[in-house]
VEXTORSE-833794 format. One record per residue (C-alpha): residue in three letters; z, x, y; residue number from 1. Coordinates in steps of 0.5 Angstrom, whole numbers. Layout:
BEGIN
ATOM  residu     zz     xx     yy  num
ATOM     ALA      Z      X      Y  NUM
...
//
This chain:
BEGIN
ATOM  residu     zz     xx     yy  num
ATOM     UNK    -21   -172   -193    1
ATOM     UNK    -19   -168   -187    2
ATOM     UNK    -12   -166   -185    3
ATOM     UNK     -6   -169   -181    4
ATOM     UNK      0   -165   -179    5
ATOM     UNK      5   -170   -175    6
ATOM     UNK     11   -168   -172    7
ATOM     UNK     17   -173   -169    8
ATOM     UNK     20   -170   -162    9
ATOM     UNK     26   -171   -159   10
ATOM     UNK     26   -172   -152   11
ATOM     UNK     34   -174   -150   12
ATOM     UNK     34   -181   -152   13
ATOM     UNK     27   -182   -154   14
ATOM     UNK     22   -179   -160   15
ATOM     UNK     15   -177   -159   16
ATOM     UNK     10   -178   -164   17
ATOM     UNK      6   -172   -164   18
ATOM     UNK      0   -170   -168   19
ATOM     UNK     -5   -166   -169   20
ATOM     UNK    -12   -168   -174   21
ATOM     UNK    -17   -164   -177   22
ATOM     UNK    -22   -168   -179   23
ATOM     UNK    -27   -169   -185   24
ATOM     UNK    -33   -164   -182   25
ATOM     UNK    -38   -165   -187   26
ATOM     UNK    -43   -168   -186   27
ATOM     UNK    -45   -163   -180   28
ATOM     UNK    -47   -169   -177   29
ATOM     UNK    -41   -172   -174   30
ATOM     UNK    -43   -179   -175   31
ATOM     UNK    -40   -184   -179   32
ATOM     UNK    -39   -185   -187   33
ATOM     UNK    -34   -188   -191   34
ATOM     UNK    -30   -183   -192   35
ATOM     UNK    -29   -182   -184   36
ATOM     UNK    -27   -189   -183   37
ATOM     UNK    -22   -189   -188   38
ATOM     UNK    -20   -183   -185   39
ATOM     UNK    -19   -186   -178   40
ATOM     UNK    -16   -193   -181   41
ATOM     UNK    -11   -188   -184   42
ATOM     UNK     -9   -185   -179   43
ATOM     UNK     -8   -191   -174   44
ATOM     UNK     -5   -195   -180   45
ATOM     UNK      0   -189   -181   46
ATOM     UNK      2   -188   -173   47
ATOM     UNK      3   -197   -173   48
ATOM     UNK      9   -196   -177   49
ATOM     UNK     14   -192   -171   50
ATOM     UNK     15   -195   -164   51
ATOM     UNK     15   -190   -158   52
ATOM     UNK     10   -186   -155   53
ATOM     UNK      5   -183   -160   54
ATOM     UNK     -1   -178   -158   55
ATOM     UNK     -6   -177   -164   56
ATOM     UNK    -11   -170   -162   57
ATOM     UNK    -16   -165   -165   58
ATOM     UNK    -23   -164   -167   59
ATOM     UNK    -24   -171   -171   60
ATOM     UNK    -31   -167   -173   61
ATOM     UNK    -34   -174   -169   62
ATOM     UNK    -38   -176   -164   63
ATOM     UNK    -37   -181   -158   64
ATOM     UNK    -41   -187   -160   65
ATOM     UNK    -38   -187   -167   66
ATOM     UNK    -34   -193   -169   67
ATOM     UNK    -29   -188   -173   68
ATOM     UNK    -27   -186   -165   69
ATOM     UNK    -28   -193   -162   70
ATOM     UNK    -23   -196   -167   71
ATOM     UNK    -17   -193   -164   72
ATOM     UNK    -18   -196   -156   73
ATOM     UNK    -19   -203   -161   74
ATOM     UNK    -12   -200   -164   75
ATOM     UNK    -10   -200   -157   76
ATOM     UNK    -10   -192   -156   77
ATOM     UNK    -13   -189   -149   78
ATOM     UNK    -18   -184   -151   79
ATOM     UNK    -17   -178   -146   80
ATOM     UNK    -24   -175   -146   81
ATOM     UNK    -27   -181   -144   82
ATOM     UNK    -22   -184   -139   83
ATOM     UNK    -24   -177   -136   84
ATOM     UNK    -31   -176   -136   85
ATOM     UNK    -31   -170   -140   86
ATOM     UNK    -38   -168   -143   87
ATOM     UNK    -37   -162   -147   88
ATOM     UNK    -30   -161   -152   89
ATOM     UNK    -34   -155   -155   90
ATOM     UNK    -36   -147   -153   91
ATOM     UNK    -42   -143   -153   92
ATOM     UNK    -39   -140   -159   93
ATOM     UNK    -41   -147   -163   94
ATOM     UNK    -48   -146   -162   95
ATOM     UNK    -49   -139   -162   96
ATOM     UNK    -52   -139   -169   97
ATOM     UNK    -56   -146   -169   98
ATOM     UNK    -62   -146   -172   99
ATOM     UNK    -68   -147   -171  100
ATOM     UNK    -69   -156   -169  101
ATOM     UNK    -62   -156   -170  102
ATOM     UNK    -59   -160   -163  103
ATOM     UNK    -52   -158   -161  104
ATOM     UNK    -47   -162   -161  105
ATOM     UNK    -43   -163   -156  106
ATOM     UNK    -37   -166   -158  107
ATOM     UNK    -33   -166   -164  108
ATOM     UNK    -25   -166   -160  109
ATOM     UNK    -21   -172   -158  110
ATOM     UNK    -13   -174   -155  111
ATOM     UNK    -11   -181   -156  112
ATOM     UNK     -5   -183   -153  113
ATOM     UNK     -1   -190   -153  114
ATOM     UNK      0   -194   -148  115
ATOM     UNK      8   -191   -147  116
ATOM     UNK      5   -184   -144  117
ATOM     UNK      3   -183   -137  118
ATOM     UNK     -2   -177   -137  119
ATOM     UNK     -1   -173   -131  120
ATOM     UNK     -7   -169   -133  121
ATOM     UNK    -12   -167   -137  122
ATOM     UNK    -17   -162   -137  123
ATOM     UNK    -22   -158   -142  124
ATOM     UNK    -23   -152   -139  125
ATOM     UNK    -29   -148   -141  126
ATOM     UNK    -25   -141   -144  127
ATOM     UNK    -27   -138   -151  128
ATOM     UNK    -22   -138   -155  129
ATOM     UNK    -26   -141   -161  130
ATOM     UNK    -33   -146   -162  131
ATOM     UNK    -27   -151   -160  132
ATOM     UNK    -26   -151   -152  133
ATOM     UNK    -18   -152   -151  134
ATOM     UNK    -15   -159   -150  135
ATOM     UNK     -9   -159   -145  136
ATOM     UNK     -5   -165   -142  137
ATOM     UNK      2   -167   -137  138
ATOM     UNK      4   -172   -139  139
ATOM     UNK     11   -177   -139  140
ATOM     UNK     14   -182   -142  141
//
């Protein structure tokens, strides 16, 4: 399995449910398999358990088009990377060792947000830090 850290932030009055997912990486192609599956279903089955605003971010190690991603709109989730049209989540530096037939992929970070979050911004700038481009979101709630 991959990983989850979690954390509960108090804001005044208000807990904001916050966490941060590594994903199951292999198999390298960030496709769906069983063991993605469960993983996103327990995620999204652990955050049903709190009522308040919830973010859920990371690199899931998946693609776009993958039903392990769709689930959380189905759970009622908003995924930022789409809503916004971001087409990379990646850095030069993901490709730099690929061989040859291999296809990059653009594509393995994500932030899920409820309904309770009211997103400011969202961006993804192209600023090499890793092969993982940085997520950055304003929000309130």
């Amino acid at each position: 399995m991959g990983y989850l850290q979690v954390a509960n932030v108090k804001v005044g009055s208000k807990t904001l449910f916050l966490s941060n997912v590594h994903g199951k990486a292999r198999p390298g192609t960030k496709l769906d398999t069983p063991v993605r599956l469960r993983q996103s279903r327990k995620i999204i089955n652990h955050f049903s358990r709190f009522d308040g605003p919830k973010i859920i971010g990371g690199d899931f190690n998946l693609l776009p088009q993958t039903q392990s991603i769709k689930m959380f709109a189905e759970a009622g989730y908003r995924d930022l990377i789409k809503d916004f049209g971001i087409k990379c989540t990646r850095s030069q530096l993901a490709w730099k060792n690929l061989k040859k037939g291999e296809e990059k992929q653009y594509f393995a970070d994500y932030v899920f947000v409820s309904s309770d979050i009211k997103v400011m911004s969202f961006k993804v700038p192209d600023i090499e830090v890793s092969d993982h481009l940085p997520l950055i979101l304003d929000l309130e709630f």
